[in-house]
C-alpha positions as a printed Julia matrix, in Angstrom:
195×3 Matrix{Float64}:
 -25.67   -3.87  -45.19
 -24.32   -5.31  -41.85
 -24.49   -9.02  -41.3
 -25.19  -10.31  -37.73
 -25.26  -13.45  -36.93
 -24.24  -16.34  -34.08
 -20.98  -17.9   -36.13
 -19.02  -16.91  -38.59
 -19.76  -19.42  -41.24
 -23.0   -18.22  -41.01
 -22.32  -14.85  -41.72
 -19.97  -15.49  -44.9
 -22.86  -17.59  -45.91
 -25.09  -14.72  -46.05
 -22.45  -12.06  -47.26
 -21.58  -14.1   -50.0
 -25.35  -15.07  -51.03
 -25.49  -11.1   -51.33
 -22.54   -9.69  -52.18
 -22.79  -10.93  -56.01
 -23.56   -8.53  -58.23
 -27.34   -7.83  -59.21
 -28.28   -6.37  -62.68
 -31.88   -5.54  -60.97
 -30.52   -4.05  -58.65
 -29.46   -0.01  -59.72
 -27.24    0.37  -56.81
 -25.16   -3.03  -56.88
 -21.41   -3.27  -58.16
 -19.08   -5.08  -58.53
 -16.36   -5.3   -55.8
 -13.46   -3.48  -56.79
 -11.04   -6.1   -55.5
  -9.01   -4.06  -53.1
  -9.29   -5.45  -50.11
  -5.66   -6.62  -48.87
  -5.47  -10.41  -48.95
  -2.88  -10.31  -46.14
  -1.27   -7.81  -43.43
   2.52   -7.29  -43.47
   4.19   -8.83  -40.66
   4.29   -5.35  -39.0
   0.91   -3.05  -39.31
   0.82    0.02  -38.86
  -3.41    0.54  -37.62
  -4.73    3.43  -36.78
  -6.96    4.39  -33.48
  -8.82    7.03  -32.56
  -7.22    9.73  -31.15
  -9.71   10.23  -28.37
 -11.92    7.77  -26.44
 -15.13    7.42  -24.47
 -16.7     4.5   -22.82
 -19.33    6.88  -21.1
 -18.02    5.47  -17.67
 -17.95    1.97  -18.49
 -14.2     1.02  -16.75
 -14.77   -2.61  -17.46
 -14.44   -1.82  -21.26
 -11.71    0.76  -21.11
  -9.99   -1.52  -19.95
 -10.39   -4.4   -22.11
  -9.32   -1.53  -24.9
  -6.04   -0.9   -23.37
  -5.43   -4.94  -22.97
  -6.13   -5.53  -26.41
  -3.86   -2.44  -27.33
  -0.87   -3.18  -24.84
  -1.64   -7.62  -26.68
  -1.7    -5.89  -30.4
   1.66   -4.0   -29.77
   3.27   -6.73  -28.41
   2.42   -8.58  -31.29
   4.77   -6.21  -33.52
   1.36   -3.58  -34.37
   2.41   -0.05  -34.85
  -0.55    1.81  -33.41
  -1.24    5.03  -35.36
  -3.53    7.69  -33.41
  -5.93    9.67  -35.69
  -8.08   12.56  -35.56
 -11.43   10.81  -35.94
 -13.67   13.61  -36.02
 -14.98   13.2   -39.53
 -15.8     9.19  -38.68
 -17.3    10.15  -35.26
 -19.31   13.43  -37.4
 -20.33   10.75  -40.63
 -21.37    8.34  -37.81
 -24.0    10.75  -36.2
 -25.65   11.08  -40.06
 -26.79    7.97  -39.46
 -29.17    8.55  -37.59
 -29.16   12.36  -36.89
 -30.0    13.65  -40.02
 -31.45   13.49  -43.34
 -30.42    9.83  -43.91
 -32.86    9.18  -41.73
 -35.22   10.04  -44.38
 -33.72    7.24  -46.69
 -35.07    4.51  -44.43
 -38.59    6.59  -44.63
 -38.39    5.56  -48.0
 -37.29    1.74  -48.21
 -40.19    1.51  -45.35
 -42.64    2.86  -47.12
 -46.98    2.23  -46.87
 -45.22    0.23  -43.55
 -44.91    3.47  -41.58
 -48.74    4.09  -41.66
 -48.73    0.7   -39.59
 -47.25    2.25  -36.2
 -48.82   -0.54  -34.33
 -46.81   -3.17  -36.2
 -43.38   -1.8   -35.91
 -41.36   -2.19  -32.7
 -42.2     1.6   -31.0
 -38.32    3.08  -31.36
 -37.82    1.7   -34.9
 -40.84    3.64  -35.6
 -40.03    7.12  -33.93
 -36.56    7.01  -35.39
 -38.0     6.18  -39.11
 -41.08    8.27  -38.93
 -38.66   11.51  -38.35
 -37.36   11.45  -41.97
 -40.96   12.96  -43.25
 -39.56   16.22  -41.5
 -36.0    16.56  -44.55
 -36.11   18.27  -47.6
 -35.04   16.65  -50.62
 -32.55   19.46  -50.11
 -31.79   18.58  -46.58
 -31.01   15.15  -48.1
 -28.7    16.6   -51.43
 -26.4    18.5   -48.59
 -26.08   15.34  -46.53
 -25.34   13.34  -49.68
 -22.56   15.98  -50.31
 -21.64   15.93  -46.65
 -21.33   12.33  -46.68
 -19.03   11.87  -49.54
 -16.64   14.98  -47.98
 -16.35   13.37  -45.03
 -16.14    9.74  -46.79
 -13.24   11.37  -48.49
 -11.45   12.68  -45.39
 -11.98    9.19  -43.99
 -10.02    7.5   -46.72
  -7.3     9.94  -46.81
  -6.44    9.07  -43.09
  -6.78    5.4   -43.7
  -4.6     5.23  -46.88
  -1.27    5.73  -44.71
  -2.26    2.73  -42.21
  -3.25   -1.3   -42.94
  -6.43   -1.13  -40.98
  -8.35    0.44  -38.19
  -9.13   -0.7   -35.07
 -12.21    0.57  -32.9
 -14.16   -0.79  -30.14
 -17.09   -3.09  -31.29
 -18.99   -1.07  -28.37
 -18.03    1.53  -26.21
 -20.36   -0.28  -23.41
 -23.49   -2.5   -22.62
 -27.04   -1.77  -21.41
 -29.07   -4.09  -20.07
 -33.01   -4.65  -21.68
 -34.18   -3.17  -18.79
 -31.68   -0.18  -19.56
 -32.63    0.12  -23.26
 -36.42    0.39  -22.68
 -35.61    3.31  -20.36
 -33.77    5.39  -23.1
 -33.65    3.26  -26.49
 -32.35    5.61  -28.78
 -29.53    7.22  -26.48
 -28.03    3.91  -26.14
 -28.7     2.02  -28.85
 -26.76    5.18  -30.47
 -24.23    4.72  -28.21
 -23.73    1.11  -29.37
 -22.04    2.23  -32.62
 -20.07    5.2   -31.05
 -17.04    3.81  -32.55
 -18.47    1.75  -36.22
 -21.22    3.91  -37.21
 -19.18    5.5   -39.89
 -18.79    1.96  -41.91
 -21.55    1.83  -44.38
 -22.28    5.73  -45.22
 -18.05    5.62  -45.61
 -18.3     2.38  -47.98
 -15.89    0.77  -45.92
């Protein structure tokens, strides 16, 4: 699950309230306690290879300024293919996964009228995958989780853009799902990777 929220105390507050493992819970484990407690005093982080902004100059930019601060800083910056991120990102809401939030929602979807309109559409579509559909994606999704790991096992991190760009509200109730999508261009990947 992604955490949002307005500081960061807040959001260790809530991450740690549920990151603890859950015996009623069949999915929850226990962390496996890899996560590096410290960076070496010269990363090596891996990029994508290729970027969009979809025209936005004002963030390109602010990409290349934190890239031109992070190698001053001593960062080795690593390029890497990230087509099977960018291809596990468009899963999420793309294909059969969509079904799984069908499911968590549940008796809810027969309330249209109660749901914001675009959470809805996007949701509702999952009636239309096969448990099939959703077996393949589940095999998909741990190939590509794979290929994911193997590029980030030579490297200390990745970095991404948290967004490729901004829409205004007046922008997002023209064309919700196209930009909302757009959004998480580069961090989509995360949870259907594990990372």
């Amino acid at each position: 699950l992604s955490v949002f929220a307005l500081t960061v105390e807040d959001a260790w507050t809530v991450a740690s309230l549920a990151g603890g493992y859950d015996p009623e819970d069949a999915y929850s484990r226990t962390h496996p306690a890899t996560t590096p407690a410290a960076m070496p005093d010269a990363p090596v982080l891996a990029i994508p290879d290729q970027m969009t902004f979809f025209d936005d100059a004002q963030a390109e930019q602010a990409w290349l300024a934190a890239l031109e601060q992070l190698s001053a800083a001593g960062v080795t910056l690593k390029p890497v293919d990230f087509t099977p991120f960018s291809r596990l990102a468009e899963q999420l809401y793309q294909g059969p996964w969509v079904a799984e939030r069908t499911a968590a929602v549940g008796e809810m979807l027969n309330h249209p009228d109660e749901m914001d309109p675009t959470v809805w559409q996007i949701i509702a579509a999952g009636d239309r995958f096969s448990a099939v559909d959703a077996f393949k994606a589940e095999y998909l999704r741990a190939d590509l989780a794979r290929q994911i790991a193997t590029v980030l096992a030579d490297v200390d991190g990745l970095i991404v853009p948290t967004s490729p760009t901004i829409h205004t509200r007046e922008e997002m109730q023209q064309e919700p799902i196209r930009y909302n999508s757009r959004f998480g261009t580069w961090t989509n990947f995360t949870n259907l990777a594990d990372l």
